[in-house]
VOPAGU-2260 file (C-alpha; in pm, 1 decimal, decimal comma):
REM VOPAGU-2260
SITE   aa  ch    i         X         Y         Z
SITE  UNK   A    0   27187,2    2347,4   19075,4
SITE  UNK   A    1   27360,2    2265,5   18779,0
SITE  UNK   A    2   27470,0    2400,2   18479,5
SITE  UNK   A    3   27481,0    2326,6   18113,0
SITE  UNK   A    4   27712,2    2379,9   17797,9
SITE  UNK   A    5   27508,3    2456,9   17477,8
SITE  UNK   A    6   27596,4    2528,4   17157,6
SITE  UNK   A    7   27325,3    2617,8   16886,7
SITE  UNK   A    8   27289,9    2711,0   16534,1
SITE  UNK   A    9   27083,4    3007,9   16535,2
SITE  UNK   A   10   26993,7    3069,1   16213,2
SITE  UNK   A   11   26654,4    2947,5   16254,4
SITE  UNK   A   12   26546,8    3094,6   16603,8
SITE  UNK   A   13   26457,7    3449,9   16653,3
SITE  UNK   A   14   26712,4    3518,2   16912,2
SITE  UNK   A   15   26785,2    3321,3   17241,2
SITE  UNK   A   16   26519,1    3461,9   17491,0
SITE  UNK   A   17   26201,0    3293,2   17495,2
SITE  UNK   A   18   25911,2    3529,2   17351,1
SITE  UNK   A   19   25548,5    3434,1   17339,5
SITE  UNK   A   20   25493,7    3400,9   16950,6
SITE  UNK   A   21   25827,7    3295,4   16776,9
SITE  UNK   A   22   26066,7    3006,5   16790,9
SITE  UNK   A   23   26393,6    3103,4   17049,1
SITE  UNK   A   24   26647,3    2868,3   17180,5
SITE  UNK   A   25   26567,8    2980,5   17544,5
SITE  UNK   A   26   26191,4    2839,1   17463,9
SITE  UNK   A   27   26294,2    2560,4   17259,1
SITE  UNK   A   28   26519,1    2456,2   17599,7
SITE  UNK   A   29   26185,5    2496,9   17828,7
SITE  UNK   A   30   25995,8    2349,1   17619,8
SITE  UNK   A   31   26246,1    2049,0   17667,9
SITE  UNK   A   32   26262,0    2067,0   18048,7
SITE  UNK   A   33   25864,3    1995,0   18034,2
SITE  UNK   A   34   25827,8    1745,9   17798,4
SITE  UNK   A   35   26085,6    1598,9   18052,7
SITE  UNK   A   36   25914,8    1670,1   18325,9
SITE  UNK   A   37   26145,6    1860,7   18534,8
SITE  UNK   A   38   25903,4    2162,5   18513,9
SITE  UNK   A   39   25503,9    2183,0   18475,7
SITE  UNK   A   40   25383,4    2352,9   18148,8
SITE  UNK   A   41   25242,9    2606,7   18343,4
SITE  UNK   A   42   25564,7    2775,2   18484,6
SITE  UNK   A   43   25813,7    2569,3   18236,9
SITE  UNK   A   44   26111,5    2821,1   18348,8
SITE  UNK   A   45   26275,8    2620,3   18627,2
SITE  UNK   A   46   26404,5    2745,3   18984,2
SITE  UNK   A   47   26686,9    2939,8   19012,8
SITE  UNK   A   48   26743,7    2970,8   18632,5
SITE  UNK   A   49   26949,8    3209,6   18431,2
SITE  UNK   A   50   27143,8    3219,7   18100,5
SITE  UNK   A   51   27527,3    3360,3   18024,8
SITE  UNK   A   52   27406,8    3597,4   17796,0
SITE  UNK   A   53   27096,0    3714,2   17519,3
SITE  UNK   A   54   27190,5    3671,4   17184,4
SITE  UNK   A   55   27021,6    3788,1   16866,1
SITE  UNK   A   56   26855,8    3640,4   16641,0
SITE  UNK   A   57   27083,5    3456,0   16406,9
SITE  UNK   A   58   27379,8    3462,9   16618,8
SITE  UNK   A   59   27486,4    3093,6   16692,7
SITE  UNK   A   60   27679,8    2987,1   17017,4
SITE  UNK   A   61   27925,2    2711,5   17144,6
SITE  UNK   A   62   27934,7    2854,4   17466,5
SITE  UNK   A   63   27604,1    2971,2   17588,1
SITE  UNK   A   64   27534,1    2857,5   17924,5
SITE  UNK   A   65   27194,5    2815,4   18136,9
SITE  UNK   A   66   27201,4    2724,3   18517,5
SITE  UNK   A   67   26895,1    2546,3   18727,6
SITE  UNK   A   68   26752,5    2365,9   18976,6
SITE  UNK   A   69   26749,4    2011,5   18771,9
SITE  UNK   A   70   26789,2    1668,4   18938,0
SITE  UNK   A   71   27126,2    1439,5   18908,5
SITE  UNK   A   72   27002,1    1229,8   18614,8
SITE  UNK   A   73   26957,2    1509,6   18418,2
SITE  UNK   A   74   27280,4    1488,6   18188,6
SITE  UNK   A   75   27356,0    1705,2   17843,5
SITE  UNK   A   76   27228,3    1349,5   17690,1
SITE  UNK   A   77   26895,9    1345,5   17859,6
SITE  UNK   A   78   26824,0    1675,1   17789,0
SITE  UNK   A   79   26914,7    1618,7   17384,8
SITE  UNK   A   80   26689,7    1330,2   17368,6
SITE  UNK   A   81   26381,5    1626,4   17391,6
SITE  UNK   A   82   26590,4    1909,2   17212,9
SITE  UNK   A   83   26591,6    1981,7   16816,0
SITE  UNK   A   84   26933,3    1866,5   16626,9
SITE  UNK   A   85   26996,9    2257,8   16605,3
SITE  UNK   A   86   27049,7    2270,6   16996,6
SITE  UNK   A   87   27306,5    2038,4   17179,8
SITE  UNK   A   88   27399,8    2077,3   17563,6
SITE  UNK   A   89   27746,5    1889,1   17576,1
SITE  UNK   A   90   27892,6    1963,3   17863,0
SITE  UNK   A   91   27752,5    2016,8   18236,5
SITE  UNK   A   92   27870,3    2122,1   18625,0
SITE  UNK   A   93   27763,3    2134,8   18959,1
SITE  UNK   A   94   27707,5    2475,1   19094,3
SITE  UNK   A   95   27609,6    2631,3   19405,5
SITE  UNK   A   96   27249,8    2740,0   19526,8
SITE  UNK   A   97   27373,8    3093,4   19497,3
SITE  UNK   A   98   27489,9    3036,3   19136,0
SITE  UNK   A   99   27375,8    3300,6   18876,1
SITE  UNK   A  100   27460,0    3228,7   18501,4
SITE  UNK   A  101   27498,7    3555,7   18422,9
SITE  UNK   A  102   27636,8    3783,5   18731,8
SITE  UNK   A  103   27861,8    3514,8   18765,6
SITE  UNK   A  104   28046,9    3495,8   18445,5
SITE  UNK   A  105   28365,1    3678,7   18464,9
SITE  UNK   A  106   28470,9    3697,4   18080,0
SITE  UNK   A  107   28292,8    3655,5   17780,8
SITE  UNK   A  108   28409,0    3571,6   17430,2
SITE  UNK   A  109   28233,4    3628,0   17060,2
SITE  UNK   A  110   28367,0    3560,6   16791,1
SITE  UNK   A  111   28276,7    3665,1   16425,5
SITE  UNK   A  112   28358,6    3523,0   16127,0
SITE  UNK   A  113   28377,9    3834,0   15856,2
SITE  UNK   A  114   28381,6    3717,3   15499,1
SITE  UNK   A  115   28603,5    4079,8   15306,5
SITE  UNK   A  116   28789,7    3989,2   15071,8
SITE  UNK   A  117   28856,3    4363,7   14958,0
SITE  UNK   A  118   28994,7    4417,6   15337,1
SITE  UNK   A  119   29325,6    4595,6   15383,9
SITE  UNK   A  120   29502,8    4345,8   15640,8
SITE  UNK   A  121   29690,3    4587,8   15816,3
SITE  UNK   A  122   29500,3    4817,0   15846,5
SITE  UNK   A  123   29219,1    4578,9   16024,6
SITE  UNK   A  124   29459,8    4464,3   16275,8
SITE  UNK   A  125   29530,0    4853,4   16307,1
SITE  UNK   A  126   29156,6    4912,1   16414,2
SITE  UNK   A  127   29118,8    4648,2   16645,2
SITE  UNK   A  128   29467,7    4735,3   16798,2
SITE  UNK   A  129   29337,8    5106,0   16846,6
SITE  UNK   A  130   28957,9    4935,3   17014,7
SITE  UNK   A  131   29167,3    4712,0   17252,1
SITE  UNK   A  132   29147,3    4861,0   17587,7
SITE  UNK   A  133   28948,1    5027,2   17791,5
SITE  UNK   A  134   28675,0    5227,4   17611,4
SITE  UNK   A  135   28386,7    5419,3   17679,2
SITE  UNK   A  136   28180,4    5239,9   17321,1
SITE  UNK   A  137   27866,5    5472,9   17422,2
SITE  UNK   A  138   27837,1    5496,5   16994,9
SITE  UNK   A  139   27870,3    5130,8   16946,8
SITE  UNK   A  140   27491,6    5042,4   17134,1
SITE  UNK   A  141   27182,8    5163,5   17177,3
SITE  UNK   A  142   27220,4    5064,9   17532,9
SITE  UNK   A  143   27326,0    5386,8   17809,2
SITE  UNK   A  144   27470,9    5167,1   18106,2
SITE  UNK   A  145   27752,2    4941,3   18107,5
SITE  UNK   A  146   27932,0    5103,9   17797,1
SITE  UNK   A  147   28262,7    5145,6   17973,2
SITE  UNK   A  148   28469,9    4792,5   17920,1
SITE  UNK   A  149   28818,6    4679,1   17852,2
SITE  UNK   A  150   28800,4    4472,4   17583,5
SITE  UNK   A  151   29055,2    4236,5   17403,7
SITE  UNK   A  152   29114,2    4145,4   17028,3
SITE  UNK   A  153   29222,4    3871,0   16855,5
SITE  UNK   A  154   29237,9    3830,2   16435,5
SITE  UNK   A  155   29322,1    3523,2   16198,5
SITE  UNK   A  156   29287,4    3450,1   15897,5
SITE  UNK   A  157   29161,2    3210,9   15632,5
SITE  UNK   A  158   29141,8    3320,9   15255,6
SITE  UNK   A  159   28888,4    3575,7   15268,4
SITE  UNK   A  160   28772,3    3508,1   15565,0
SITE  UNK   A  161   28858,0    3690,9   15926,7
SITE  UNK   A  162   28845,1    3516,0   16254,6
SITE  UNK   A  163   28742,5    3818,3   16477,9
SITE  UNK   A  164   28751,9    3737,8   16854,4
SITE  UNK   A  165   28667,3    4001,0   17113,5
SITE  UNK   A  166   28635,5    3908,3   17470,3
SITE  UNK   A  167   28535,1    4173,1   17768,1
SITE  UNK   A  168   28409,0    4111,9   18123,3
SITE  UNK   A  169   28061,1    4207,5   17915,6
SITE  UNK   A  170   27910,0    4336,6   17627,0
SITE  UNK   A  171   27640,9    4623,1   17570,3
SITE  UNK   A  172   27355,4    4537,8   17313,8
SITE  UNK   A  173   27502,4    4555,3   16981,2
SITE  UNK   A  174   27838,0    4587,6   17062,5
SITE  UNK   A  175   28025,4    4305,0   16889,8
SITE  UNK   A  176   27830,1    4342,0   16581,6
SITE  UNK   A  177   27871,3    4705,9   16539,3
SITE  UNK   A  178   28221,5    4682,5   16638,7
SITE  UNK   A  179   28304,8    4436,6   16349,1
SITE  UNK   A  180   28125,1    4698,7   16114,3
SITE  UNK   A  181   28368,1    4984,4   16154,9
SITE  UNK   A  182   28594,0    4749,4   16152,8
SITE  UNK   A  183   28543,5    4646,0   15819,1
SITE  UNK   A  184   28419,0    5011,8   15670,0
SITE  UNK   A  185   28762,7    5148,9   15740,3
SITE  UNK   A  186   28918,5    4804,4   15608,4
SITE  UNK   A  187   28767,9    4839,9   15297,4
SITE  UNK   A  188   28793,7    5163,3   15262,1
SITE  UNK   A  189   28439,1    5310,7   15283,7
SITE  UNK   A  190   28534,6    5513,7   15634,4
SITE  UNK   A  191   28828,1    5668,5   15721,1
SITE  UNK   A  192   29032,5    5534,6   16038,5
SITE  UNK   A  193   29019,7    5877,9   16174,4
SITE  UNK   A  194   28652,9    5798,4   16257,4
SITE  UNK   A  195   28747,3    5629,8   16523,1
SITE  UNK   A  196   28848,0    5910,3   16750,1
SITE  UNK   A  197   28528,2    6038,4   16699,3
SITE  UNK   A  198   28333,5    5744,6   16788,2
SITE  UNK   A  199   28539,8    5676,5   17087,8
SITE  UNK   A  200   28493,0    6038,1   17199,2
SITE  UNK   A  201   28250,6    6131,0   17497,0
SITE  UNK   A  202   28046,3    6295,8   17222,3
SITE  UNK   A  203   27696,5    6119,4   17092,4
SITE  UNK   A  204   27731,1    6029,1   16739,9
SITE  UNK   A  205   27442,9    5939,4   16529,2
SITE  UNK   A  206   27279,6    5938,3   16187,8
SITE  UNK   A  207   27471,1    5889,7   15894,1
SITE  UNK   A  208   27850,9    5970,2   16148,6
SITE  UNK   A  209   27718,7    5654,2   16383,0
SITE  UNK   A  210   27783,1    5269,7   16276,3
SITE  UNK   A  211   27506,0    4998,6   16194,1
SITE  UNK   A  212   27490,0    4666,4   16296,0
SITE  UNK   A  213   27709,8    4377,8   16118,2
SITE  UNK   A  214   27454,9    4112,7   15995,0
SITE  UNK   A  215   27414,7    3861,2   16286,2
SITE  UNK   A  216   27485,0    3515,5   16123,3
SITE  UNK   A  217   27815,9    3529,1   16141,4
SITE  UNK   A  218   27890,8    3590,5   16506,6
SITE  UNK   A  219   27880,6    3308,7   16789,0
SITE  UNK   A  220   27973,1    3339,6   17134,8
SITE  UNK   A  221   28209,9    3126,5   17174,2
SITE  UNK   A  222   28338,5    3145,1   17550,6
SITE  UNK   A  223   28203,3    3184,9   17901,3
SITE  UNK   A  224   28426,5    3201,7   18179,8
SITE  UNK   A  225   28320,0    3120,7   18563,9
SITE  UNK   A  226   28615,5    3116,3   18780,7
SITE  UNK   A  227   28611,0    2822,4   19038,3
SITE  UNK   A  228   28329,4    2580,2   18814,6
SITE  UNK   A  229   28515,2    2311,3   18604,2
SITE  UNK   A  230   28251,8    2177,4   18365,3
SITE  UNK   A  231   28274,0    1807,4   18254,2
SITE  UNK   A  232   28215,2    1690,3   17895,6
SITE  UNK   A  233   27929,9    1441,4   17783,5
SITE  UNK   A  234   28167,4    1260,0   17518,1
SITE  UNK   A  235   27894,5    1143,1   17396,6
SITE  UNK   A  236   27674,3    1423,6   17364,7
SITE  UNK   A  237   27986,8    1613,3   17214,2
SITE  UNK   A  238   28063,3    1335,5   16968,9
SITE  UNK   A  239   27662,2    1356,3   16867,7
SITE  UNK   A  240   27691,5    1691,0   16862,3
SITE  UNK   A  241   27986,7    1690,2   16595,9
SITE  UNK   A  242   27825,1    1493,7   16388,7
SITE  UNK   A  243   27494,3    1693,4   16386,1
SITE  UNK   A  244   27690,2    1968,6   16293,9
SITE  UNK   A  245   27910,1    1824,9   16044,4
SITE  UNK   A  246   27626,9    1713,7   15845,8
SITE  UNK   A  247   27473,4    1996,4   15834,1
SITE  UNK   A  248   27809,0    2181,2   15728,1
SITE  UNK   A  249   27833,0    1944,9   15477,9
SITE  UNK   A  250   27511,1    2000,8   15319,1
SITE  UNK   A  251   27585,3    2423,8   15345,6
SITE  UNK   A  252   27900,3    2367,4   15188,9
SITE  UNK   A  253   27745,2    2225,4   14868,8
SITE  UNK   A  254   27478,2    2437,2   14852,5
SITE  UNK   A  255   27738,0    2694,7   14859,9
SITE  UNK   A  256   27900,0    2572,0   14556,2
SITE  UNK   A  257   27558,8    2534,1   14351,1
SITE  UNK   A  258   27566,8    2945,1   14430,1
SITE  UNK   A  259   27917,7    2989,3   14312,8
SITE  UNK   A  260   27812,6    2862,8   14036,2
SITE  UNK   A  261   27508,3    3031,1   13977,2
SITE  UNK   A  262   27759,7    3381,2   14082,3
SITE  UNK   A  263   27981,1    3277,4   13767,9
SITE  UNK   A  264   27718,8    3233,0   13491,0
SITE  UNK   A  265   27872,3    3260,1   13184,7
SITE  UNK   A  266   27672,4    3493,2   12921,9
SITE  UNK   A  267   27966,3    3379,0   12657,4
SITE  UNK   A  268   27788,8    3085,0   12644,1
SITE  UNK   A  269   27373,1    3156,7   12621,5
């Protein structure tokens, strides 16, 4: 068994599981595994395999992780050659038989990048300094098990921009996104922090009292911990992987700019 580092862009996939008539990163991976021919076309989801976690569509990754049967030559650079740009292993590890990608991981991380530039500072680090802990976040998913989870905050800051890390043992459907969205309603001012008693309260809320979804793009799980497995780095792959990456940040980045501009038009001047 073995098990691999990837980090995706997800803005083009419809989430990470495979499904039968869209585009995923889980079926964009299989679909490398046969074209290698590690697994037939007819069952292209190899022995023994699982993934760290299910992410949305749009959410992006550094840290995703997917464990198999796969033989020794199979490095992060072999399986690149038959992946898209968009999807880069970079790291792998040799695991046990018994090895499951997702029972196994003890922490995970996600991080989200919030663009609020009307956000009260303080007061954000006051929110996610009231949801560290342990919490019963039955109003933060539409999921009824595994709602009960300590969970740990970290915040930084760049312009308008705030680094929002939360890492748990795991994380109901939902949880991280929603989380980040009261976050920001009471930083801006559109909720009042006293909603969070409520929402932390063994009472259901729902309706227009319950919290929607953040928009996906912006998160990425960005850390999988399995204690005992020390993964070794493909410095090529990585390096590949930067560049890949950079490129495409580069292009984003100036496309960005053409929409500042656009943001800015100035009717002074018809």
């Amino acid at each position: 068994m073995r098990a691999f580092r990837l980090a995706y862009d997800g803005a083009d996939y419809f989430g990470f599981q495979r499904q039968p008539t869209v585009s995923t990163v889980e079926g964009t991976v299989f679909d490398a595994l046969v074209a290698l021919d590690i697994v037939p076309e007819s069952e292209p989801k190899p022995n023994g395999y699982a993934a760290a976690g299910r992410t949305d569509r749009g959410v992006s990754a550094t840290h995703q992780t997917v464990a198999f049967a796969a033989p020794e030559w199979l490095t992060p650079r072999a399986l690149n050659s038959e992946l898209p740009p968009a999807i880069r292993a970079w790291a792998s590890a040799s695991v046990g038989d018994s090895f499951h990608a997702t029972h196994d991981a003890e922490r995970r991380e996600y991080t989200y990048l919030l663009y609020a530039p009307a956000a009260d500072e303080e007061l954000l680090r006051t929110v996610l300094s009231s949801l560290s802990g342990t919490h019963d976040f039955h109003n933060f998913t539409p999921d009824e098990k595994g709602t009960v989870r300590t969970l740990t905050t970290q915040v930084s800051r760049d312009e308008h921009v705030f680094r929002i890390t939360l890492s748990a043992d795991g994380f109901a459907r939902q949880l991280v996104r929603r989380l980040v969205s009261i976050v920001n309603a009471i930083a801006i001012g559109d909720r009042s922090i006293d909603a969070l008693d409520t929402l932390l309260s063994a009472e259901p809320v729902s309706g227009p009292a319950g919290v929607e979804p953040a928009p996906p793009e912006p998160l990425i799980l960005t850390g999988v911990h399995y204690p005992g497995v020390s993964f070794t780095v493909d410095t090529e792959a990585w390096g590949r992987a930067q560049t890949l990456f950079q490129n495409q940040h580069d292009r984003l980045v100036a496309r960005t700019a053409v929409l500042s501009e656009l943001a800015s038009l100035d009717t002074q001047n018809p």
